[in-house]
Each structure stands twice: as C-alpha cells, then as structure tokens.
Backbone bond lengths (Angstrom), bond angles and torsions (degrees), N, CA, C in turn:
res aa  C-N    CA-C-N  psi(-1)  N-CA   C-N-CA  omega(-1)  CA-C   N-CA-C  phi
1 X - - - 1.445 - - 1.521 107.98 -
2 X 1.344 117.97 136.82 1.345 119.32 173.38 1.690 114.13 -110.85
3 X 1.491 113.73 160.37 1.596 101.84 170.57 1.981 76.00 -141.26
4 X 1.760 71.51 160.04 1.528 114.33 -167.13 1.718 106.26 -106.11
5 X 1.269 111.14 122.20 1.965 92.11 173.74 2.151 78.72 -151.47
6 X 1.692 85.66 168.36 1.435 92.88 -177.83 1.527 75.48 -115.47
7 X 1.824 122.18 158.04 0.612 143.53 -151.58 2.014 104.39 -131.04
8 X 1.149 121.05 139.39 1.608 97.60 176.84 1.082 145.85 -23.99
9 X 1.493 129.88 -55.43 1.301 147.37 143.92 1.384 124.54 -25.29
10 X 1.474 117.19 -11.06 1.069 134.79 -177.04 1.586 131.22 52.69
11 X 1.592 97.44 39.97 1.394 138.11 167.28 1.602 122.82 -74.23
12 X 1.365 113.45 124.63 1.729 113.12 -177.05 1.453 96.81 -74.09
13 X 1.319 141.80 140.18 1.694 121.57 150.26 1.448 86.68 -125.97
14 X 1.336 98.63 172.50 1.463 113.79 -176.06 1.715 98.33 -130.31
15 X 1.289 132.50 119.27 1.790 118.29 151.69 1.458 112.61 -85.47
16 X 1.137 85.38 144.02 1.839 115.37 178.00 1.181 116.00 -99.40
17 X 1.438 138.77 145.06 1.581 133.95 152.79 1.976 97.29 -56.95
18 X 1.587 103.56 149.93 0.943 96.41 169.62 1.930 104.97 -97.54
19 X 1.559 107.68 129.11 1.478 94.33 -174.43 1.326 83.02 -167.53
20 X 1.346 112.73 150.54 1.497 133.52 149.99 1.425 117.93 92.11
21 X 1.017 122.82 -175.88 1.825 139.44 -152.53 1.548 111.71 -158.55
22 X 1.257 98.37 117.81 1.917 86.83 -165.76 1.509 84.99 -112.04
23 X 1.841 143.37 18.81 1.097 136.58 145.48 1.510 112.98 -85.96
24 X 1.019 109.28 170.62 1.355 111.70 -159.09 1.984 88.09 -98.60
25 X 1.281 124.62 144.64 1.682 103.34 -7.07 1.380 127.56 -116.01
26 X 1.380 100.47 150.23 1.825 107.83 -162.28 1.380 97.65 -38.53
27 X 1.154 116.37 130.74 1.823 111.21 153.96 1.501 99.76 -115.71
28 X 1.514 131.14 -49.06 1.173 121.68 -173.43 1.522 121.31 82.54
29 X 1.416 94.74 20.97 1.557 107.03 -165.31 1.934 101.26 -85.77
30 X 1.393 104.69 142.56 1.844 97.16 -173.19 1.887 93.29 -83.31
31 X 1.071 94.13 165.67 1.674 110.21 -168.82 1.821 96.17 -110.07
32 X 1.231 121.35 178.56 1.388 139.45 157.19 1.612 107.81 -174.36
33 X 1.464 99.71 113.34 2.089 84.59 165.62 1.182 105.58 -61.55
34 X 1.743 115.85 -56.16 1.721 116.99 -166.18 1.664 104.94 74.70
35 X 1.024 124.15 -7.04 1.605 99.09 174.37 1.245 115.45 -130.12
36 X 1.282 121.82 18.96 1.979 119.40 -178.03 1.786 85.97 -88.31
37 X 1.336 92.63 165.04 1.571 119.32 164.31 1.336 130.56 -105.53
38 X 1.819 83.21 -52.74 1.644 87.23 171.08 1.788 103.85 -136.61
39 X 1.567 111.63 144.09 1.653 93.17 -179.27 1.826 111.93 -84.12
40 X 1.218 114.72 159.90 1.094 128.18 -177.53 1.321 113.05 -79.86
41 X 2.194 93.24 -70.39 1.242 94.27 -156.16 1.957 78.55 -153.41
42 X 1.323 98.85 170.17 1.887 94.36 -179.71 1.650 88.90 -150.90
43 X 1.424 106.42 141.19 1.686 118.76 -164.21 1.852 71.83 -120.81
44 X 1.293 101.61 144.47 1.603 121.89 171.42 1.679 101.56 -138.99
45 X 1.393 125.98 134.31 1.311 139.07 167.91 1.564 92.40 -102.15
46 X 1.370 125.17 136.63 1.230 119.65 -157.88 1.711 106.20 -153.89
47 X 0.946 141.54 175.28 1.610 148.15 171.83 1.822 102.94 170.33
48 X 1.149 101.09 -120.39 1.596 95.90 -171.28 1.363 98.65 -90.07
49 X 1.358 131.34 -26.33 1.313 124.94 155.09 2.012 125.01 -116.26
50 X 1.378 92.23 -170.93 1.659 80.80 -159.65 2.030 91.00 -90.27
51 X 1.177 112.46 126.66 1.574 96.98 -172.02 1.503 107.08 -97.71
52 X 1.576 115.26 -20.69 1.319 116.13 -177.19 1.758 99.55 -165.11
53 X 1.758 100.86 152.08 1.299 130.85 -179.35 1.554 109.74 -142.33
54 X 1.382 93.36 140.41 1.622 115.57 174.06 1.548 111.57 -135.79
55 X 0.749 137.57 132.81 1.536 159.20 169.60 1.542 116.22 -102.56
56 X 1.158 107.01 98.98 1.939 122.18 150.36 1.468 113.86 -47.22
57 X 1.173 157.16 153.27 1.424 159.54 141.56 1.214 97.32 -131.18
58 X 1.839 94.48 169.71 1.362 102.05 165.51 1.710 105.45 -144.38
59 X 1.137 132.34 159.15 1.324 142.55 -142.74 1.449 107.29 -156.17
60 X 1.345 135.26 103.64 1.064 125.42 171.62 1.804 112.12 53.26
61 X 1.061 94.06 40.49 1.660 97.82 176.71 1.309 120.48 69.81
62 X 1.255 107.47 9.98 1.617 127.81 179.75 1.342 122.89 -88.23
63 X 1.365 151.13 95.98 1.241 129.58 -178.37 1.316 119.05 -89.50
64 X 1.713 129.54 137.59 0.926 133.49 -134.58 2.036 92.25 -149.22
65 X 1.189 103.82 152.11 1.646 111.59 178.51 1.487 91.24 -120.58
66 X 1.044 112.63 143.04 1.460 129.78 149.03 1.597 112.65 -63.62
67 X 1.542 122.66 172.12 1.472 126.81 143.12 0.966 112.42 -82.00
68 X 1.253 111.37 150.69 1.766 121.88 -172.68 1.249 101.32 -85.72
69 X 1.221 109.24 141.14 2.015 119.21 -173.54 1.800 92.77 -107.29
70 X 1.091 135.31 129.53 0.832 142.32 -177.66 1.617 120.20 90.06
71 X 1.615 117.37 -177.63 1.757 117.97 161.75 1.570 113.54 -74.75
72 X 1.638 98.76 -164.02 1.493 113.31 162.51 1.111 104.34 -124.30
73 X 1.174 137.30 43.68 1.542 128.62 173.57 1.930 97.20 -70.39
74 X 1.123 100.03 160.42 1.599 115.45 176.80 1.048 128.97 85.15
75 X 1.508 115.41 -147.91 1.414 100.07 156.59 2.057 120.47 -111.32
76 X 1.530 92.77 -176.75 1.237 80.39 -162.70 1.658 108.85 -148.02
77 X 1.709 99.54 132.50 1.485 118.65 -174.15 1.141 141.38 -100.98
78 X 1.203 144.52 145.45 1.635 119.27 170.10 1.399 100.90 -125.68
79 X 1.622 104.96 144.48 1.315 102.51 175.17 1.963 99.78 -128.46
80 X 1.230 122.67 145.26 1.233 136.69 -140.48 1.728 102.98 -131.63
C-alpha cells in the first residue's frame, strides 16, 4: 500500500512498503534494517523501476552500510 502527501516545498512523494526483488528471483520478501538511527546517505540502482537500495546510517558516531536489498542493474544514485 502506498500513501500520497505533498510535502512543504510543494513536492508529491509517494511511500512504499519496502518489499520485493524485481531480479530474478522474485522472492517478494519485505526487508527491515531495524538498526540505523540516523540515515547518512541512500545508493538507489534505478531505471523505470527502483531495482536496488542501500542505506548508510550512523549509530553512536559509527557509520554503518546496510546490505543492499535488491541488484544494480541501471543506473545509479546517491542521495546524501
């Protein structure tokens, strides 16, 4: 399920469940890190859909990577 809100900036975003694998093979399994505090930085492999995400945190002054849930097919961004 997704929800829709405009945001101050007067930006559409959409949230997503985080779930699934559009490389083969589908599992469709939902993800959770559960242990960042604060995010750093988020790497997206991307094209017409999002094929893979990684998340930076940091923890007690610790910086920390997630595992990447998905591939790298496409292209690919970081936003900070």
């Amino acid at each position: 399920m997704s929800k829709e809100s405009v945001a101050e900036d007067e930006e559409l975003y959409i949230k997503v469940n985080s779930k699934g694998n559009s490389e083969e093979p589908f599992d469709g399994k939902k993800w959770d890190d559960g242990s960042g505090v604060q995010v750093r930085q988020i790497c997206i492999w991307h094209g017409d859909l999002v094929y893979g995400i990684q998340v930076s945190y940091e923890r007690n002054g610790t910086t920390f990577l997630s595992p990447r849930h998905g591939g790298t097919k496409g292209d690919f961004e970081q936003v900070s």
